[in-house]
mmCIF file as gemmi writes it, N, C-alpha and C atoms, coordinates in Angstrom:
data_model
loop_
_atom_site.group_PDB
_atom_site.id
_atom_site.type_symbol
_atom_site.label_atom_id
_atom_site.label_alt_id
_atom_site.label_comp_id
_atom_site.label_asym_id
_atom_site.label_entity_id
_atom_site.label_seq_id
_atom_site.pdbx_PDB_ins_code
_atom_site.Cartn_x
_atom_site.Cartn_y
_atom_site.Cartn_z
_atom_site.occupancy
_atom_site.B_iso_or_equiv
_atom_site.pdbx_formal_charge
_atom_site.auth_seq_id
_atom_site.auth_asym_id
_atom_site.pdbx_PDB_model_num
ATOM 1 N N . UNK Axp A 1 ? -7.886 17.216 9.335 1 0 ? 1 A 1
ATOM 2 C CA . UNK Axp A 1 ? -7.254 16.114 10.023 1 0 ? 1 A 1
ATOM 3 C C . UNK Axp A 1 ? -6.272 15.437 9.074 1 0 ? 1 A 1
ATOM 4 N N . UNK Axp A 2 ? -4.865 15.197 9.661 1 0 ? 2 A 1
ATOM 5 C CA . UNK Axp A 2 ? -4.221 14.359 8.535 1 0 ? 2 A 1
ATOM 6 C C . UNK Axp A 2 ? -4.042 12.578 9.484 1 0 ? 2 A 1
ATOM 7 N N . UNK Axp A 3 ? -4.165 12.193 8.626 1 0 ? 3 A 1
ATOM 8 C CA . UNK Axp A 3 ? -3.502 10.915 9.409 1 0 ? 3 A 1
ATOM 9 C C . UNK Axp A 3 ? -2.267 10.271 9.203 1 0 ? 3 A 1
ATOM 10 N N . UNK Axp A 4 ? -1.448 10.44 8.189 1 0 ? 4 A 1
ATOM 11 C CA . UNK Axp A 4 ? 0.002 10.424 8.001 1 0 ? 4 A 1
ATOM 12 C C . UNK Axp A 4 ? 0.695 11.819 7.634 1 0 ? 4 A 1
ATOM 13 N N . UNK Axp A 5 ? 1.712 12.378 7.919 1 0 ? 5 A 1
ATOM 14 C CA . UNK Axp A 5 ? 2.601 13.215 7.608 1 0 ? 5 A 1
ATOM 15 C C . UNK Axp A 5 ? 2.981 12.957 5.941 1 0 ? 5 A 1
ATOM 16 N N . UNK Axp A 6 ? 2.519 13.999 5.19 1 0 ? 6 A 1
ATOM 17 C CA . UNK Axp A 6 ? 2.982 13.794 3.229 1 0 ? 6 A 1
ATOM 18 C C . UNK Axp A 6 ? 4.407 13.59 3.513 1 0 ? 6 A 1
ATOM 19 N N . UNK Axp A 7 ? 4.902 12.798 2.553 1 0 ? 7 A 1
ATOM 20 C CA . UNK Axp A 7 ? 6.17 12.451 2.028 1 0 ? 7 A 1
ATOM 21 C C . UNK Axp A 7 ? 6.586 13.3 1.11 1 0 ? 7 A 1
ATOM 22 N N . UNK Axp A 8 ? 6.063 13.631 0.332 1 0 ? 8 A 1
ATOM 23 C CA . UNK Axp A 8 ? 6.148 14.46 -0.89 1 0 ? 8 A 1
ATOM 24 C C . UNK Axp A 8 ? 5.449 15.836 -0.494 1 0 ? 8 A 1
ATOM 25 N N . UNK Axp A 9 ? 6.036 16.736 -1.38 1 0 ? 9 A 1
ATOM 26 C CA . UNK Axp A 9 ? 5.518 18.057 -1.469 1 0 ? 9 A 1
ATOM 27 C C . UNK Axp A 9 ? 4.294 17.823 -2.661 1 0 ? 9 A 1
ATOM 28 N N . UNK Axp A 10 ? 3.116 17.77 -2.138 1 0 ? 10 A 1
ATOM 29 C CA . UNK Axp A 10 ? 1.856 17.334 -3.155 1 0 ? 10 A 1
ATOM 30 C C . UNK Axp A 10 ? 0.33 17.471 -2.47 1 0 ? 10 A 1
ATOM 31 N N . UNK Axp A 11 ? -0.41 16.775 -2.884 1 0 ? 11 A 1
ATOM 32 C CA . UNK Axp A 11 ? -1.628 16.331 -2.038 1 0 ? 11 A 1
ATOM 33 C C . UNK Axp A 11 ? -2.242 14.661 -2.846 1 0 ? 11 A 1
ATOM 34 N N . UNK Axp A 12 ? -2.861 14.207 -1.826 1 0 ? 12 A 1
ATOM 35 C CA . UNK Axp A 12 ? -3.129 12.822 -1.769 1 0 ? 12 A 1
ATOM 36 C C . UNK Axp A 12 ? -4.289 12.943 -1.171 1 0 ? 12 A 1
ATOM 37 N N . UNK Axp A 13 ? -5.079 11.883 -1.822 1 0 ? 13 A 1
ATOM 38 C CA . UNK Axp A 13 ? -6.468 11.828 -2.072 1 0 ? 13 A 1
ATOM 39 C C . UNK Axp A 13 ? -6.615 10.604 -1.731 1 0 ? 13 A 1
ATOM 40 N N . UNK Axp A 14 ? -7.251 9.949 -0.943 1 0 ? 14 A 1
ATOM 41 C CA . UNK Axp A 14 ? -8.01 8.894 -1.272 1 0 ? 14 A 1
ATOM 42 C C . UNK Axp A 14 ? -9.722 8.373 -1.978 1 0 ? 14 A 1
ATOM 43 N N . UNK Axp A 15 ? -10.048 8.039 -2.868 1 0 ? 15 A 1
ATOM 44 C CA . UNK Axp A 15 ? -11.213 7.983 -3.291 1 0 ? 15 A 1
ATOM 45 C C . UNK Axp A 15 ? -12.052 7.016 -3.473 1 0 ? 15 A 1
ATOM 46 N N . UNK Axp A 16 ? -12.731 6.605 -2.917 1 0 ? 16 A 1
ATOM 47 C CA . UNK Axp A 16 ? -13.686 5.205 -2.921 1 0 ? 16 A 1
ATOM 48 C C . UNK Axp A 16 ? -14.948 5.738 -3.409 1 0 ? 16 A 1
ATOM 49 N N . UNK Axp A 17 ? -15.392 4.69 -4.59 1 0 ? 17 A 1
ATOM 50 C CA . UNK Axp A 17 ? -16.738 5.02 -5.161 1 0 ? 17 A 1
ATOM 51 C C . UNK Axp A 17 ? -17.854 3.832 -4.534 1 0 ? 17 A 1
ATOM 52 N N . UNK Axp A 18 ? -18.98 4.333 -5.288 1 0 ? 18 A 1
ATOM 53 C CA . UNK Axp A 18 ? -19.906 3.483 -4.121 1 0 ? 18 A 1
ATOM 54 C C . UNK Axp A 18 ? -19.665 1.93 -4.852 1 0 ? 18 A 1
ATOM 55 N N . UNK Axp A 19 ? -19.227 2.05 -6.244 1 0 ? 19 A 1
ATOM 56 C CA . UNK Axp A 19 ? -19 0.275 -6.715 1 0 ? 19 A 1
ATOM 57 C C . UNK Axp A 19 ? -17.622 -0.01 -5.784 1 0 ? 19 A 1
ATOM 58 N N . UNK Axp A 20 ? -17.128 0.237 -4.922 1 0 ? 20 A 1
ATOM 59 C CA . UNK Axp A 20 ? -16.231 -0.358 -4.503 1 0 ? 20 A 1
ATOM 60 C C . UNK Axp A 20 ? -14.85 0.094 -4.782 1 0 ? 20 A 1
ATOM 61 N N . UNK Axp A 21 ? -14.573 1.009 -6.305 1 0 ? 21 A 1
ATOM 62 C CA . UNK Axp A 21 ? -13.68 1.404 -6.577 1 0 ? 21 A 1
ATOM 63 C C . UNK Axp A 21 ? -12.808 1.854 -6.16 1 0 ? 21 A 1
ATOM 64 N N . UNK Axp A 22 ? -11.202 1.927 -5.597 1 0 ? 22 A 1
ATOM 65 C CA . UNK Axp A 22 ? -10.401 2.783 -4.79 1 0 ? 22 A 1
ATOM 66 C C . UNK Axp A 22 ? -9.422 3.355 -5.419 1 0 ? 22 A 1
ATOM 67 N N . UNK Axp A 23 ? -9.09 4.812 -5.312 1 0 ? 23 A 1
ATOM 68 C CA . UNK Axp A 23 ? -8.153 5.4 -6.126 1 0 ? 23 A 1
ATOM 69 C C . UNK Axp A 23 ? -7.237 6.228 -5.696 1 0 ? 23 A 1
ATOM 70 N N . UNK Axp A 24 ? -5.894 5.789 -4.919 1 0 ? 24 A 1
ATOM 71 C CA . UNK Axp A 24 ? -5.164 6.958 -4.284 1 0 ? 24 A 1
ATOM 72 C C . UNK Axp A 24 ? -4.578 7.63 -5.376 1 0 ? 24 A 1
ATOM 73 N N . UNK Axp A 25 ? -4.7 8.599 -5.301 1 0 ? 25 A 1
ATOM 74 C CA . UNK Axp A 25 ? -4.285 9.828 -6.355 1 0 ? 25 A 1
ATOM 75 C C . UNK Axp A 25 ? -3.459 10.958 -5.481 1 0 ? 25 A 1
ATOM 76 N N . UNK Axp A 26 ? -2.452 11.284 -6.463 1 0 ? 26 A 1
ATOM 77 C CA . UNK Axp A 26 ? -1.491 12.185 -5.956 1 0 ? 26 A 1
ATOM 78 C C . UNK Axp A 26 ? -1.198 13.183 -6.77 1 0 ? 26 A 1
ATOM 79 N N . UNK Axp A 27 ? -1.388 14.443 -6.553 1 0 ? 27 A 1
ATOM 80 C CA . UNK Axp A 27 ? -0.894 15.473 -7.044 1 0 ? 27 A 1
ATOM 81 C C . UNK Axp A 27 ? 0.304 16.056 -6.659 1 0 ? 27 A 1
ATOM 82 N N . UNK Axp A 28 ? 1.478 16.647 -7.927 1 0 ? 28 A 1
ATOM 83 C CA . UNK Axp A 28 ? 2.597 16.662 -7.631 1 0 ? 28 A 1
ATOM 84 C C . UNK Axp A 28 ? 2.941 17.976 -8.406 1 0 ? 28 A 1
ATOM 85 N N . UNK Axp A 29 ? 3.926 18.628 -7.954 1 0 ? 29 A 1
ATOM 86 C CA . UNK Axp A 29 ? 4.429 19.662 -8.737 1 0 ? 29 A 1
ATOM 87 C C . UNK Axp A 29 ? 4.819 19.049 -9.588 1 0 ? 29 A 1
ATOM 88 N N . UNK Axp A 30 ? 4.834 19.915 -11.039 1 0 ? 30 A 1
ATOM 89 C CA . UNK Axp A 30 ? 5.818 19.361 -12.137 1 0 ? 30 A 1
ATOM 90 C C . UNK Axp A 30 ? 7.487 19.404 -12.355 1 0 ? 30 A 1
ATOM 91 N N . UNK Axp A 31 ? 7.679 19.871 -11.023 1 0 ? 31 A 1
ATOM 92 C CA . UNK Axp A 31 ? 9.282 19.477 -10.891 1 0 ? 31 A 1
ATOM 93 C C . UNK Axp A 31 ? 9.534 18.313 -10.137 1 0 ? 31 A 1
ATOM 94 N N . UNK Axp A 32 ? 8.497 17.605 -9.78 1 0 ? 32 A 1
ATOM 95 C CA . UNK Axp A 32 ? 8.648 16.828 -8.857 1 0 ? 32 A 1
ATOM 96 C C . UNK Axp A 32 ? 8.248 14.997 -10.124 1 0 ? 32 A 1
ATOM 97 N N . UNK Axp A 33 ? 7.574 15.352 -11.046 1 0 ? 33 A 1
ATOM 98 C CA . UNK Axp A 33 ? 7.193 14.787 -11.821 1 0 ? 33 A 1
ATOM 99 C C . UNK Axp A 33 ? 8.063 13.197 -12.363 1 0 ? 33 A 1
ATOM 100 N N . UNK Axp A 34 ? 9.072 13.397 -12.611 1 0 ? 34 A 1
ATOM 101 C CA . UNK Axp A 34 ? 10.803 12.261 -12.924 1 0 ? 34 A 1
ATOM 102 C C . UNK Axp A 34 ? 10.569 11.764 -11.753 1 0 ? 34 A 1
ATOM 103 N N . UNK Axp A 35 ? 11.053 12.462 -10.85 1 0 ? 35 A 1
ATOM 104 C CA . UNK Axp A 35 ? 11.936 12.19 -9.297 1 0 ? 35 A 1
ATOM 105 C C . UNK Axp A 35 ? 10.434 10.932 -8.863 1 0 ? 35 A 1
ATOM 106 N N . UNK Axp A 36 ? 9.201 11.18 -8.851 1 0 ? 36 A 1
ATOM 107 C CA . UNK Axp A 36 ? 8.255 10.692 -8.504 1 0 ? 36 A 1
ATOM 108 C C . UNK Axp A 36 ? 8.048 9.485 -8.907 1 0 ? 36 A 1
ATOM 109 N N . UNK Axp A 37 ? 8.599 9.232 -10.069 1 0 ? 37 A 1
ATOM 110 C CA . UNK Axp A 37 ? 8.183 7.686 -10.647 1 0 ? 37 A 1
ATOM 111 C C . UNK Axp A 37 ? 9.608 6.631 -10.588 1 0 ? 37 A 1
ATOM 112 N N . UNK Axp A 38 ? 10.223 7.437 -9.745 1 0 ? 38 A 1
ATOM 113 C CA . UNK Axp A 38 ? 11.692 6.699 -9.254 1 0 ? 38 A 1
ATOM 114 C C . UNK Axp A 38 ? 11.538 6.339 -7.525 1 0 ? 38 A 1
ATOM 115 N N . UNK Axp A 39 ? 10.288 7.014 -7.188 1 0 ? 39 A 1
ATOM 116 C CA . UNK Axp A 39 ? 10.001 6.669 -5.795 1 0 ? 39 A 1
ATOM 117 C C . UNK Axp A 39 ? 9.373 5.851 -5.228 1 0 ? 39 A 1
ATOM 118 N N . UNK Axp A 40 ? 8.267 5.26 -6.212 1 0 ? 40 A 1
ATOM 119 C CA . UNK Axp A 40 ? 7.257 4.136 -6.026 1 0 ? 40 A 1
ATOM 120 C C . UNK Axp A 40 ? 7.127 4.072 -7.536 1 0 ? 40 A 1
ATOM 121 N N . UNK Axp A 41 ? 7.721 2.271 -7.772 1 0 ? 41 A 1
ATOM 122 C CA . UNK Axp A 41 ? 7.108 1.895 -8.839 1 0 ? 41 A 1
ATOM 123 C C . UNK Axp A 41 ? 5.871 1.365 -9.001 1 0 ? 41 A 1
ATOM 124 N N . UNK Axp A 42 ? 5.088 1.688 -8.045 1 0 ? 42 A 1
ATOM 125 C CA . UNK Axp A 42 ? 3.469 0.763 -8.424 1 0 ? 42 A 1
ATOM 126 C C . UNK Axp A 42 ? 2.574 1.771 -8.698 1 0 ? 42 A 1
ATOM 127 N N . UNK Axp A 43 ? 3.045 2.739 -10.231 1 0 ? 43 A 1
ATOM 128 C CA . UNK Axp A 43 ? 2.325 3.921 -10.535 1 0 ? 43 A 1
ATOM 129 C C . UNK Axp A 43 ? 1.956 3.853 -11.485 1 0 ? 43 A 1
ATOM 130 N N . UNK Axp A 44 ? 0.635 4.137 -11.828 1 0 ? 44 A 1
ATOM 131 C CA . UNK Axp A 44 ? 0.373 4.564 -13.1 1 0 ? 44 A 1
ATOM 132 C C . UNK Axp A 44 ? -0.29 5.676 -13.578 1 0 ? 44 A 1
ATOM 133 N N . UNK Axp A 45 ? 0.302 5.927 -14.674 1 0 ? 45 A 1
ATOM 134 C CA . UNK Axp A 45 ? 0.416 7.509 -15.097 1 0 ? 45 A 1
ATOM 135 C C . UNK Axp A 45 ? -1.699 7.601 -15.939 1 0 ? 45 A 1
ATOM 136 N N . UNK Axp A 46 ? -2.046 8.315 -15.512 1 0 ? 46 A 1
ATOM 137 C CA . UNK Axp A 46 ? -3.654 8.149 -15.768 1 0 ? 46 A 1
ATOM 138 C C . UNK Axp A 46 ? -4.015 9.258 -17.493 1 0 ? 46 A 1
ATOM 139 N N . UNK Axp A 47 ? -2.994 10.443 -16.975 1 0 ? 47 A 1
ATOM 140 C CA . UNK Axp A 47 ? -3.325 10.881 -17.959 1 0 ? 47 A 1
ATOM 141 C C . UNK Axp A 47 ? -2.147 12.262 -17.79 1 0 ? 47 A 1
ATOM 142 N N . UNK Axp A 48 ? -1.775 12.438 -19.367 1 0 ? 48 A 1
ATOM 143 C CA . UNK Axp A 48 ? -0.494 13.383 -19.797 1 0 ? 48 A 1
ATOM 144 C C . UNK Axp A 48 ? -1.174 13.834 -20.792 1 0 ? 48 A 1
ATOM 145 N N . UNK Axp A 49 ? -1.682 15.054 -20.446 1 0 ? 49 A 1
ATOM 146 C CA . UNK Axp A 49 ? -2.808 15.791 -21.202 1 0 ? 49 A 1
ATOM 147 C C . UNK Axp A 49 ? -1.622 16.804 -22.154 1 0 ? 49 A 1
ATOM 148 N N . UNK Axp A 50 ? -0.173 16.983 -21.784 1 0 ? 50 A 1
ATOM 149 C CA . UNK Axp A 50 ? 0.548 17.996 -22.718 1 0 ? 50 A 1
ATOM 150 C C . UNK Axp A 50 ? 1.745 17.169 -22.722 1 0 ? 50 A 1
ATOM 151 N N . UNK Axp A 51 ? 1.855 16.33 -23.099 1 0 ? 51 A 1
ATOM 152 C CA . UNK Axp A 51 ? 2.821 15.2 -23.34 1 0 ? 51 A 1
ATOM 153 C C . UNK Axp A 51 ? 4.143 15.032 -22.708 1 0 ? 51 A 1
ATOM 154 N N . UNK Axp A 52 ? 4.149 15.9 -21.373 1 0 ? 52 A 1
ATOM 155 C CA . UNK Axp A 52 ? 5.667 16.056 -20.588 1 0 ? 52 A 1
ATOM 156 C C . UNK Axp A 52 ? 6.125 14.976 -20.33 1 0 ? 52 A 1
ATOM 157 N N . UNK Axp A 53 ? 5.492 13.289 -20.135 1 0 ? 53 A 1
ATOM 158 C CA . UNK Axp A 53 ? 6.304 12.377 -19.783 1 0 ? 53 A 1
ATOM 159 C C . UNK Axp A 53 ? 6.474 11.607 -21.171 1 0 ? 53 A 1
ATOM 160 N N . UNK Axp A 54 ? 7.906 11.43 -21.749 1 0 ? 54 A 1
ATOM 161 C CA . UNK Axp A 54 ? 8.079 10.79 -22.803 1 0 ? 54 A 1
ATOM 162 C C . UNK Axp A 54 ? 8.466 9.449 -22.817 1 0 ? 54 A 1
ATOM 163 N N . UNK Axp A 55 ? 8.225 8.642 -21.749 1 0 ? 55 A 1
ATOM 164 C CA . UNK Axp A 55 ? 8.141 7.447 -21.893 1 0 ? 55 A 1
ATOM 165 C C . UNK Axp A 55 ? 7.432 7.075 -20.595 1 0 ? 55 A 1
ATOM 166 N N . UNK Axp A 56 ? 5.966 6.672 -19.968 1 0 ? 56 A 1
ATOM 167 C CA . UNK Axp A 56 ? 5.163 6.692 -19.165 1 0 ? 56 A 1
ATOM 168 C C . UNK Axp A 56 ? 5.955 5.467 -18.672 1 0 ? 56 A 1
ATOM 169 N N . UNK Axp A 57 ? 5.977 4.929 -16.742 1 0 ? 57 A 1
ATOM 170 C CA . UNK Axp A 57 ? 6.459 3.879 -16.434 1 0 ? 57 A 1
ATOM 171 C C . UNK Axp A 57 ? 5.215 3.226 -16.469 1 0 ? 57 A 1
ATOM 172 N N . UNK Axp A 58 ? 5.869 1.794 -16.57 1 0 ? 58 A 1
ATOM 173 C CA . UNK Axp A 58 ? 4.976 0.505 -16.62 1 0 ? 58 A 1
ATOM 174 C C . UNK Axp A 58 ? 5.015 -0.157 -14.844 1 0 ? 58 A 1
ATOM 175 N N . UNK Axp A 59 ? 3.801 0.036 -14.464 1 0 ? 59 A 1
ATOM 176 C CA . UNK Axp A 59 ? 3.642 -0.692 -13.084 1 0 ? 59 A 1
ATOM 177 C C . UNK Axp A 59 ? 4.242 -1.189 -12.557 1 0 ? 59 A 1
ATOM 178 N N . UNK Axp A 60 ? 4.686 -1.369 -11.597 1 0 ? 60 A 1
ATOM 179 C CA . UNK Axp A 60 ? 5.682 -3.237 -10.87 1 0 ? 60 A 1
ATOM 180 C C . UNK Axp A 60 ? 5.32 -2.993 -9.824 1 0 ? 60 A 1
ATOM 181 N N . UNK Axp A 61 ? 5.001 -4.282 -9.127 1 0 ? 61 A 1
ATOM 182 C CA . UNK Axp A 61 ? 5.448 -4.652 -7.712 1 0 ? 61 A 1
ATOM 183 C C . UNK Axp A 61 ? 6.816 -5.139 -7.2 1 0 ? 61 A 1
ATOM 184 N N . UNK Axp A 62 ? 7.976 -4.666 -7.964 1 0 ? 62 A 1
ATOM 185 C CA . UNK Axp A 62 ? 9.244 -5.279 -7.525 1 0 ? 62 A 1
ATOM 186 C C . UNK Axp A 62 ? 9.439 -5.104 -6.407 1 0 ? 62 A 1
ATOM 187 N N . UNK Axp A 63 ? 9.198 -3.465 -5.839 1 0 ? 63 A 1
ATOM 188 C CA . UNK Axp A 63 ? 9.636 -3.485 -4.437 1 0 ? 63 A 1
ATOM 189 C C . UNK Axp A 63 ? 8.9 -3.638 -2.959 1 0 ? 63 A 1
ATOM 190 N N . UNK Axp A 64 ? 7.624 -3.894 -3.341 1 0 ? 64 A 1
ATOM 191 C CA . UNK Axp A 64 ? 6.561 -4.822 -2.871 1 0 ? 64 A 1
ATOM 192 C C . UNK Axp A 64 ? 6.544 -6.196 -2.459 1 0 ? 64 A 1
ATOM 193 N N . UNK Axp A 65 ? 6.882 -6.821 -3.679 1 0 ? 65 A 1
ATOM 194 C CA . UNK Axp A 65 ? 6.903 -8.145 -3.657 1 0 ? 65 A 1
ATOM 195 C C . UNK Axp A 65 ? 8.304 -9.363 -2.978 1 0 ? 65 A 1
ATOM 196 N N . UNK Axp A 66 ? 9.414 -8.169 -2.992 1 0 ? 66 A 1
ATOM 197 C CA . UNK Axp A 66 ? 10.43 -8.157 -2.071 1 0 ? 66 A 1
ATOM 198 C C . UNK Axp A 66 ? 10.394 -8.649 -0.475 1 0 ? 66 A 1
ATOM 199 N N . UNK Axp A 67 ? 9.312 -7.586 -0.298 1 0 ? 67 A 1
ATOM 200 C CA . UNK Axp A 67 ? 9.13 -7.593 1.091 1 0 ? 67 A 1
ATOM 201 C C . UNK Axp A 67 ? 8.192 -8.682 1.729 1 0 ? 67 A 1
ATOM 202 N N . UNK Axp A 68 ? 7.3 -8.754 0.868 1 0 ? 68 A 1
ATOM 203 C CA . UNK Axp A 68 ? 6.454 -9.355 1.421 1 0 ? 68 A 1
ATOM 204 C C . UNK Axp A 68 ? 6.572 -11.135 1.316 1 0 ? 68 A 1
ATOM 205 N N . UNK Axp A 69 ? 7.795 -11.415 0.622 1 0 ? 69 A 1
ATOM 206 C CA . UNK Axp A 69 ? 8.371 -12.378 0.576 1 0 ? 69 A 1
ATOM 207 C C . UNK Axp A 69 ? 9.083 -12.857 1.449 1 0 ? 69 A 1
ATOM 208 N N . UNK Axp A 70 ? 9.862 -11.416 2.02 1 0 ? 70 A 1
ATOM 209 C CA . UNK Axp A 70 ? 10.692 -11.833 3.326 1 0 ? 70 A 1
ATOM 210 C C . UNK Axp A 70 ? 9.871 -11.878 4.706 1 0 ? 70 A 1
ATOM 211 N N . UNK Axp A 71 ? 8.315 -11.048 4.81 1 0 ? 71 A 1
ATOM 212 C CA . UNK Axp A 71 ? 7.31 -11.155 5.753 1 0 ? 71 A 1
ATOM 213 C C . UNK Axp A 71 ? 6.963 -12.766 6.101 1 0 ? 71 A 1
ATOM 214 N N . UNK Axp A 72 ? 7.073 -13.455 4.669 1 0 ? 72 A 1
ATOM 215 C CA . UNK Axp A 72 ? 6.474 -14.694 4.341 1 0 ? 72 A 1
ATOM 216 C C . UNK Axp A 72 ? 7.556 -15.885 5.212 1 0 ? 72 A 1
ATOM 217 N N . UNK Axp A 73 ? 8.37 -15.612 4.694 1 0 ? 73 A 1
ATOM 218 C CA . UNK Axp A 73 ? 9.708 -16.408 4.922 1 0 ? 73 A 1
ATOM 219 C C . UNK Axp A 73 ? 10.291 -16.206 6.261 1 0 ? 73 A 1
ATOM 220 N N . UNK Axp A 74 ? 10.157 -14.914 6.85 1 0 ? 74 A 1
ATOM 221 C CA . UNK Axp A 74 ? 10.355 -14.852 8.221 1 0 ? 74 A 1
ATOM 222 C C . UNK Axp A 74 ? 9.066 -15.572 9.247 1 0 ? 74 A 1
ATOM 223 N N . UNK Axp A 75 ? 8.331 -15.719 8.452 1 0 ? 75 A 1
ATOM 224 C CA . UNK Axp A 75 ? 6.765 -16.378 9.796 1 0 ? 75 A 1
ATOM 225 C C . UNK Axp A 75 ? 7.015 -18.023 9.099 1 0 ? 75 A 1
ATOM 226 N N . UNK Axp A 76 ? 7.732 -18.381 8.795 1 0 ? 76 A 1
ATOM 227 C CA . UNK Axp A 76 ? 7.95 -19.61 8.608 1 0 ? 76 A 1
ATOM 228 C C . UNK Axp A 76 ? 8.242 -20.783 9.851 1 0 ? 76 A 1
């Protein structure tokens, strides 16, 4: 069963542990690897076991926090 159509050529996981923990995880080709962290900045890189990313991105909600500002501001 899927319940959204992938965006990406990958697979996506969702994972909930019994403490509550939630972890969407995405697997990606490694050509897809750059292009991926230019697509959603609210990523973080977990682990670069052969050092292909040479400068890991740092989290943001920039393009998150955008929106949900204008959600805010429009129910005003």
């Amino acid at each position: 069963m899927e319940l959204f159509p992938a965006e990406e050529s990958g697979y996506s996981y969702l994972m909930l542990f019994a403490d509550g923990v939630k972890i969407d995880l995405t697997l990606l080709p490694l050509e897809l690897l750059e292009e991926y962290f230019t697509w959603d900045k609210l990523v973080e890189l977990l682990l670069d076991k052969d050092g292909r990313v040479q400068k890991p991105p740092v989290p943001t909600d920039v393009d998150y926090s955008s929106l949900l500002f204008g959600v805010f501001v429009s129910g005003l």
